[in-house]
Structure formats: structure tokens, C-alpha cells
N, C-alpha and C positions, 0 to 999 in steps of 0.2 A: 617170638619171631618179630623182628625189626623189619619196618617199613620206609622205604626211603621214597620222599618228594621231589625229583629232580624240576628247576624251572630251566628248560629249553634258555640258552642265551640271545636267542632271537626274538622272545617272547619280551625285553626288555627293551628290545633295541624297536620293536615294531611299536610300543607303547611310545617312546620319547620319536620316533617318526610322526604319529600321530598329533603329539602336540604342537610339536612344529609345525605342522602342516597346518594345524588349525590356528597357528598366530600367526598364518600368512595371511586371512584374513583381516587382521587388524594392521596395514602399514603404520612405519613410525609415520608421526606428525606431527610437524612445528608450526606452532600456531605464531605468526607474526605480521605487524601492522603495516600499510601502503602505504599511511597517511601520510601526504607529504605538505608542510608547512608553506606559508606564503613568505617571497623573498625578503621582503624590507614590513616595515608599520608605515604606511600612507607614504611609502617612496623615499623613504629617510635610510639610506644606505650607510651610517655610520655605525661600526661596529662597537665602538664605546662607552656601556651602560651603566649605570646605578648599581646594578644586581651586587656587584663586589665591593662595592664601600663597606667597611664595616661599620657598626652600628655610632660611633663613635665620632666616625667622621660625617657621617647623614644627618644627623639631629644635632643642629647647636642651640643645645639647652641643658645646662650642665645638670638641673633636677631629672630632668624627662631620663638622661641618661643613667642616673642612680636610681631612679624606680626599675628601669628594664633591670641593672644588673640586680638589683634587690630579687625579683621575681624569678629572672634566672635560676636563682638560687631557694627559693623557697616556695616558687607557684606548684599548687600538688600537679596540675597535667604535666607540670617538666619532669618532677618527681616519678610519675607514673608511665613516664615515656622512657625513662633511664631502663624503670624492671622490666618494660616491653625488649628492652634492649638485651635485657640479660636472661630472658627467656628465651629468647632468640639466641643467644649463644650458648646457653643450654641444649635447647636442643640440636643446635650442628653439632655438640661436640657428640651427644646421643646416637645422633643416627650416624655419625664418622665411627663409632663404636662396633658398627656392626659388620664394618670389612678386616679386621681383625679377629683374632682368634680370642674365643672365651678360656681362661682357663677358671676350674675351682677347686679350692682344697676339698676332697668329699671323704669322711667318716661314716661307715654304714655298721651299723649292726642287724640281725635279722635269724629268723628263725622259720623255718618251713619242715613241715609233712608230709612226708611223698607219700600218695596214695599206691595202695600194690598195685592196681592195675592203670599208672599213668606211665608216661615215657621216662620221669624220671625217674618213678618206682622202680621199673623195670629194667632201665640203663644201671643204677646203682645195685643193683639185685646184691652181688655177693656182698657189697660194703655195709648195706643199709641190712639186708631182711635176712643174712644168714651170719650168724655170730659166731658160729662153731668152725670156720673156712679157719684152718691153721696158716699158722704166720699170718694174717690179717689183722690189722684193727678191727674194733667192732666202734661202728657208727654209730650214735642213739639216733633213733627216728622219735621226733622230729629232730631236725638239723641246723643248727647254729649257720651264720654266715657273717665273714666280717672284712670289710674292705677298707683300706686308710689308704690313700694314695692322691691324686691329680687328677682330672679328668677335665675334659677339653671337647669345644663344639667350635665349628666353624665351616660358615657355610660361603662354598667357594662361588664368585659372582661372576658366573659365566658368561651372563644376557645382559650385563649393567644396574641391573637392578637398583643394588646397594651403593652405587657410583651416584647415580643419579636422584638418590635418596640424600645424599650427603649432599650434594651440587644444588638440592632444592632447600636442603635449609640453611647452606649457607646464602643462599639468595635471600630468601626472606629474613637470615643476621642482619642483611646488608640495607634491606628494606626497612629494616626496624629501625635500623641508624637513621634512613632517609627520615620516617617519620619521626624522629626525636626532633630534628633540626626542621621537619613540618611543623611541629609544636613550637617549637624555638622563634620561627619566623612570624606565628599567627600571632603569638602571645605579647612579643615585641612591638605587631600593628596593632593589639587591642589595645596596650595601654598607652603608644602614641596618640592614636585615635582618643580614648578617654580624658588625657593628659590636654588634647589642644578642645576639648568640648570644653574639656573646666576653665581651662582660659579664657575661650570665647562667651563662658558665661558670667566669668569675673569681668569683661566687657560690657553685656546684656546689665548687670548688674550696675555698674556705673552710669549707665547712661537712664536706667532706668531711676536711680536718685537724684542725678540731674536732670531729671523731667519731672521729679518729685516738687524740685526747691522751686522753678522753674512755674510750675502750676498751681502751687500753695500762693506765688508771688500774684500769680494773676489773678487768684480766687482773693486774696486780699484785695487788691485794687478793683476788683467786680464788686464788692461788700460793700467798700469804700461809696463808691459811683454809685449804687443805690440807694444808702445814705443821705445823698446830694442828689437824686430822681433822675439820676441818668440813666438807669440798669431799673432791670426788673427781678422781679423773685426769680424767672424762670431763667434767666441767664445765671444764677447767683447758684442754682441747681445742675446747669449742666456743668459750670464749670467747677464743682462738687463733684458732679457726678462721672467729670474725666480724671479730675483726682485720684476718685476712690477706686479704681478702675486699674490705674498706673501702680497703686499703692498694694494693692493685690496683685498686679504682675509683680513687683520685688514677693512676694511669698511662694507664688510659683518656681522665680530664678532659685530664692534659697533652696528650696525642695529637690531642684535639679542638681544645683553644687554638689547637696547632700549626698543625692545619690551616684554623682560622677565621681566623689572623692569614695565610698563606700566601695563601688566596682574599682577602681585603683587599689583599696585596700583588700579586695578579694584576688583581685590576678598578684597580688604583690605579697598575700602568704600571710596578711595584717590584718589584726582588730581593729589596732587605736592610732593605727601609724599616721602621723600629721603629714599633707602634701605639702608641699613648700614649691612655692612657685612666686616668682618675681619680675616675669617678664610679660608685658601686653602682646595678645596675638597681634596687634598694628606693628608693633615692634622687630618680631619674631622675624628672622630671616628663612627665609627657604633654602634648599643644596644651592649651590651653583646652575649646573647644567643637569637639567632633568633628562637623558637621554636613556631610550630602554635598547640601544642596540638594535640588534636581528632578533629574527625570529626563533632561529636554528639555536640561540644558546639559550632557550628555557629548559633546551633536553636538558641542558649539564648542570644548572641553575633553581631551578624549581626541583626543590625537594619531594612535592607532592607527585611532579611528572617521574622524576628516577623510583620511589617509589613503585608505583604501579607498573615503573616496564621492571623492575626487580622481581616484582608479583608475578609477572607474565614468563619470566625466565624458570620461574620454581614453580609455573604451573606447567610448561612446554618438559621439565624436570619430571614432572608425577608423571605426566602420558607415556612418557617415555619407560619409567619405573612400571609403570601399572599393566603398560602392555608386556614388560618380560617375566610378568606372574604367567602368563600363560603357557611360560616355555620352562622346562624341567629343572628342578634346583638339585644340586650336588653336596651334600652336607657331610665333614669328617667328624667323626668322633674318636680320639686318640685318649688314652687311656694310662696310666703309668703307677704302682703300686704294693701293696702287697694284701695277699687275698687268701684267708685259711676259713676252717669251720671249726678250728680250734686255737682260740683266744691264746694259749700258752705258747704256741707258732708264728703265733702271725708276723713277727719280724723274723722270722728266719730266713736267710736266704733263701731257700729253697721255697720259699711260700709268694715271690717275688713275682709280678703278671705285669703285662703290657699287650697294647694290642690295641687293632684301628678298625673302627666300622665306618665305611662309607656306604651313604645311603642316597640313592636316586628317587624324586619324587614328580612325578607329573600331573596336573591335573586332570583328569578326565569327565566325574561328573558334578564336580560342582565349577565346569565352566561359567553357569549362567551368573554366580555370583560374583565372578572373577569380570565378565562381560559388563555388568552392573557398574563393577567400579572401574572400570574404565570409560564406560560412558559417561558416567558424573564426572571422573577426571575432566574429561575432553570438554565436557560442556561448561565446568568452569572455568577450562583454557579458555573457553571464545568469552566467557563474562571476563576475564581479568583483559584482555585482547582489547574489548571494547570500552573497560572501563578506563586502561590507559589511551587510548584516542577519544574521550570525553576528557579526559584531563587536559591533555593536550588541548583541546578545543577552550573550555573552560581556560586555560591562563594563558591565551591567547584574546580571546573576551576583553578578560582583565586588565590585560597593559592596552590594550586596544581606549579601553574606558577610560584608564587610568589620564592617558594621554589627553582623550578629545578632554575629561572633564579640569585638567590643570589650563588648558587653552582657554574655554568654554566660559569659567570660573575666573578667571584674569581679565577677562574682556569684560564679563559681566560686574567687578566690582569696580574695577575702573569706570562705566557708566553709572554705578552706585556710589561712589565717592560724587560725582559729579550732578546727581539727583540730591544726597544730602546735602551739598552745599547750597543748593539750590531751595530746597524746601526750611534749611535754619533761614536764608534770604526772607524769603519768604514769610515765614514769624516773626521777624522783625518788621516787615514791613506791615505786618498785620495787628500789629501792638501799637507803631505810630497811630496807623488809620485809624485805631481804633480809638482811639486817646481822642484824635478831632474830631469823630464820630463820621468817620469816611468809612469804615467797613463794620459789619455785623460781629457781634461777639462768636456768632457762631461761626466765621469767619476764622476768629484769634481762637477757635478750638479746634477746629478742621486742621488748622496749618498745625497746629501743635500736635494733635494724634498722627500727622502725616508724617512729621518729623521725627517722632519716639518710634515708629514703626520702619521708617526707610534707615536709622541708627541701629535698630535692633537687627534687621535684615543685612544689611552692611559687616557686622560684626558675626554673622550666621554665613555669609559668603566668604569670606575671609578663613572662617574655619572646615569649609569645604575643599577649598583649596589646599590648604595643608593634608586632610581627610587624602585628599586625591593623590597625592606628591607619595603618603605613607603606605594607599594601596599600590601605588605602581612600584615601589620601592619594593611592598612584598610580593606584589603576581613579579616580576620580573626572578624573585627568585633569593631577594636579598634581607638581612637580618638575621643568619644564622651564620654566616660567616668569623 
């Protein structure tokens, strides 16, 4: 005796009511930012920035330029930001994969035992358990099974689901390009940055040998003068003792060269690669017109800002994804082949099957985990939400600094050129006095540590100034162009 299971069609329909009802609870939500930007930088209404020069035209220094393209090409973070790139396009093409239909070629073989007292024992009854039924085959139990054909899954995207799955990584493809050309722009201002330190230290270094000759000369004529009971031991000592002083600051500068060309040779991809530089930072010209524009084009400009609202897009993408797990998926399985339990048939025409199972699934009791990742969704929507208006905030900072510090920095070497001319005055007139015995040696030593030190500083402003020109170049957004 056959017993048949009938499911009410209503009983399907009340299940998928149910879940909807229960992802009316969660509304869609798009998570996006108020923040609105100030109009001008300190009232400076012109809309024509730096940001778009490209690298080429910013920097006139023909070495500085061949290190950037050197690195370009060999720095492993640029390396390492290309596979971010191509992971990222890996996976949009992954998750674009999955609103199409799967097919796969499936060969099965298989053998099964119907038990006498199972369903299909007892569905098969005359084939399988009675051998003697005339005109019949006789079946062996157990039962061979063999399928070669096609078979296909594809899950139909009623709620968006898988729209928004695809929408969210290709955001983040897009994001990953931003952060290549984020890589492209920092790596550009570190070795500018590195490239005018070594300069301004091949200046510290000069000045520091002509303070060498400079000081030897004087500790000669101090020697001298004692000799002849003008000068005493202890003058004969300090002025020894600012020598030796001066002569250990040149081992410090080398030490620093060393290490400024060393970090050139690491962002540039090189062991033993030789700097080649022939221009003095005194020399060295700045851009033309340091203008950063508005404010409104770091949106389009600053790689690190398009970034994170990219992020914020493919995270506003998952909440939206994550909330239509809640609501019922529709999956086809279509099938096409040939299907016997004797191998010697199995291409027969008459052995030939097709057929389509569609399958409804709703969630019911494992909402809470369903719940779960929706709330981590949402809550790293408001981290990605907040981290793109710190960014914003952050390279607004930056050109803000970049700005006061190239003013700041101009004013202040301009009063430093006019201090070192002032204190060289100064050592000479302290080397006459001192020759008539009108001023103290310690005097002709004061003025001389005053003057190795407002040189040195001079040459350390100078290179701040550039420092400042190559941060506002990058907060503005420019270098990967």
C-alpha cells in the first residue's frame, strides 16, 4: 500500500508571506555623507590648481624626474598595488558570475540496493524482487545507475541580491585603481621629499667645509699670536675646540647623505643605484603659480578621497545585498541527458531524460544569523561613511598646511638670508677687532658658531619650502596623473 504526502499550496505561499513580512523590519538603507566642504582656501576664489600638472611639468629637475619614473616602475608598493588591482578584478568578474546560469558537463555512475521494505523496494516491486513476471526484464538488485548529460543551476535574482553583489565589487575594482594611483602619488612625494633633503644636505655639507678652512685658518693665527704672548692656552683650546665640533658635524651630514640616498635607493627598487644630482637647492626653481584651487575638486582629485567614497558605495551595496537574504531565493535546476541502469543503453534514444526542478527557499530559523550579518554590514557602512569624511577632513588639513607653510617658509628665509649676511658681517668684523685687540677671541668664536649655524638653518629652510610646494602638490591630489 502507497502512501501519498500532499503539501497544501498555500502552506508555501504562507512560508514566503512570512519572510517578507519579516524583512519589512529591516528598510533598505543608504548610508551617505552631509559633509559639506568650505567654499574657497583663505578667500582665494581661483579655480586653477597644481593637482593636474603632471609630474613632468612640476619638478624641474631632470634627475628627480628619472628617479620618480625609475620607481614607478620597480618600487615593490607600486608592484603590490597593480595585484591589489587585479584582485579586484577578479573578484567583479567572480561575483558578475553568479547572475548567469551555471552549466556542467556531469558523468555519474552509481549503484544502489533497494531495501524490500523501502519506497523504492516496493515502487520497483515487479522489476527489482520478482524475476519470473513474463515478458519482463529481470533487474539485479543491487541496481547500477548511469547518467552523462548537462546539468545547470541558476539562481533567479528576484530581491537584487546578486545585482548588488556584482555593483559592490565592482566598486571596490574601482577603488583599488584609486588606491594604485594613492600609491603612485605618495611614492612620487617621498622620493621628491628624499631627493631635496639630499640636496639641502649636499649644501649643510659645503658650508660645513667652509667653516672647516675658515676655522683651521683662525686656529692657525690663535697658535701664531700665542707664540708672540698675545693669546693664551685657553683661547688656543676653544678655538680647537670649535673646530673639532664643526669637523664632527661634517660626519654627521655624511651619515645623513648616506642615509637619504639609501632610502632613494629603496623607494626606487635599487641596491647600488648612484644618485646623480647637480643642482644646488639655492639654485633650484619652484613651479610657477602654487595655486590649489577649491576646495570641491579634491572630490575628483585626491585618489585617497574617491577611494573611500568608492568603499562607501560597495558597502551602501552589501546592506542592500545582505538585507535580501532575508527574503526567499528561487533556484532552477534544468537538466538534459541520457539516463539508463544498463550501461549497453545508455545512448539509446529511448534512454534520453530532461527535466527542470525549481526550488523555493526561505529563511525561517536561522534568521538570527542572517540578522547578524546584516548588522555587521550596516555598521561597517557607517565605518566606511565616517572614514570617507575624515579623509575629506584630513586633505583639506593638508593643502590648508601646505599653503600657510610655502608663505610661512618664504617670509622666514627671506629674514634668513638677511640674518646670514648679517652675522658673515659680523665675523669679519670680529677678526679685524680682533687682530687690534678690540674684541675677545671669544668674540671671533661666537660670531663664527653663529654664522655655521644661521648657514646651516638657511639651507634647512630652503628645503622646507620645497618639502611644502611637493606636500601640496600631493594633498591637492596631483602625481599620478
Amino acid at each position: 500500500m502507497r502512501t501519498y504526502k500532499t503539501v497544501h499550496p498555500y502552506t508555501l505561499l504562507l512560508a514566503i508571506l512570512m519572510a517578507v513580512a519579516g524583512c519589512k523590519n529591516y528598510k533598505a538603507i543608504t548610508i551617505k555623507s552631509d559633509m559639506t566642504l568650505p567654499q574657497t582656501y583663505a578667500g582665494k576664489t581661483d579655480t586653477i590648481g597644481i593637482a593636474k600638472l603632471p609630474i613632468k611639468q612640476f619638478f624641474d629637475d631632470i634627475y628627480l624626474v628619472k628617479l620618480i619614473d625609475t620607481a614607478l616602475k620597480a618600487n615593490p608598493d607600486i608592484q603590490s598595488a597593480l595585484q591589489r588591482v587585479e584582485v579586484a578584478a577578479a573578484n567583479f568578474k567572480y561575483n558578475k558570475s553568479w547572475l548567469t546560469p551555471s552549466v556542467e558537463f556531469n558523468a555519474t555512475a552509481g549503484l544502489e540496493r533497494y531495501g524490500n521494505y523501502t519506497m523504492n523496494g516496493v515502487g520497483n516491486y515487479d522489476t527489482n524482487l520478482s524475476s519470473n513476471i513474463k515478458g519482463q526484464q529481470h533487474i539485479p538488485n543491487p541496481t547500477p545507475d548511469y547518467f552523462v548529460g548537462l546539468k545547470s543551476s541558476w539562481e533567479v535574482d528576484l530581491w537584487g541580491k546578486l545585482i548588488n553583489q556584482k555593483k559592490s565589487a565592482y566598486s571596490r575594482f574601482l577603488a583599488s585603481r584609486s588606491g594604485y594611483q594613492l600609491v603612485v602619488t605618495s611614492l612620487t612625494a617621498q622620493i621628491a621629499i628624499a631627493y631635496y633633503q639630499l640636496l639641502a644636505l649636499d649644501v649643510e655639507q659645503d658650508i660645513i667645509e667652509k667653516n672647516i678652512i675658515l676655522q683651521k685658518n683662525a686656529l692657525d693665527i690663535i697658535e701664531i699670536q700665542k707664540l708672540g704672548g698675545r693669546a693664551t692656552e685657553l683661547a688656543v683650546q676653544q678655538f680647537n675646540a670649535q673646530l673639532l665640533r664643526t669637523q664632527g658635524l661634517k660626519y654627521s651630514i655624511d651619515q645623513q647623505i648616506a642615509e637619504a640616498e639609501n632610502q632613494i635607493r629603496f623607494l626606487t627598487g635599487d641596491f647600488t643605484k648612484t644618485i646623480n644630482r647637480d643642482t644646488s637647492i639655492y639654485s633650484l626653481k619652484l613651479p610657477g603659480a602654487l595655486k590649489a584651487g577649491i576646495p570641491s575638486q579634491l572630490l575628483l582629485n585626491r585618489p585617497d578621497i574617491h577611494q573611500a567614497e568608492l568603499e562607501l558605495v560597495a558597502m551602501n551595496a552589501d546592506i542592500k545585498s545582505a538585507r535580501a537574504a532575508f527574503l526567499p531565493s528561487l533556484t532552477l535546476s534544468p537538466y538534459v541527458g541520457y539516463n539508463s541502469f544498463n550501461a549497453s543503453v545508455l545512448f539509446n534514444p529511448v534512454s534520453a531524460v530532461y527535466g527542470l526542478i525549481g526550488g523555493v527557499t526561505a529563511p525561517i530559523f536561522n534568521r538570527a544569523r542572517i540578522k547578524a550579518n546584516y548588522n555587521r554590514t550596516l555598521a561597517e557602512g557607517k565605518q566606511a561613511l565616517y572614514n570617507y569624511q575624515k579623509t575629506i577632513l584630513n586633505g583639506y588639513q593638508e593643502v590648508m598646511n601646505g599653503l600657510t607653510g610655502i608663505e610661512n617658509y618664504n617670509n622666514f628665509y627671506q629674514l634668513k638670508l638677511r640674518e646670514v649676511q648679517a652675522l658673515k658681517n659680523a665675523v669679519n668684523v670680529s677678526n679685524d677687532l680682533f687682530l687690534v685687540g678690540r674684541a675677545t677671541y671669544l668674540e671671533v668664536i661666537t660670531a663664527q658658531r653663529n654664522v655655521l649655524d644661521a648657514e646651516l638653518e638657511l639651507a634647512n629652510t630652503k628645503k622646507n619650502i620645497f618639502m611644502n610646494a611637493v606636500n601640496l602638490y600631493r594633498s591637492l591630489g596631483g602625481g599620478w596623473q
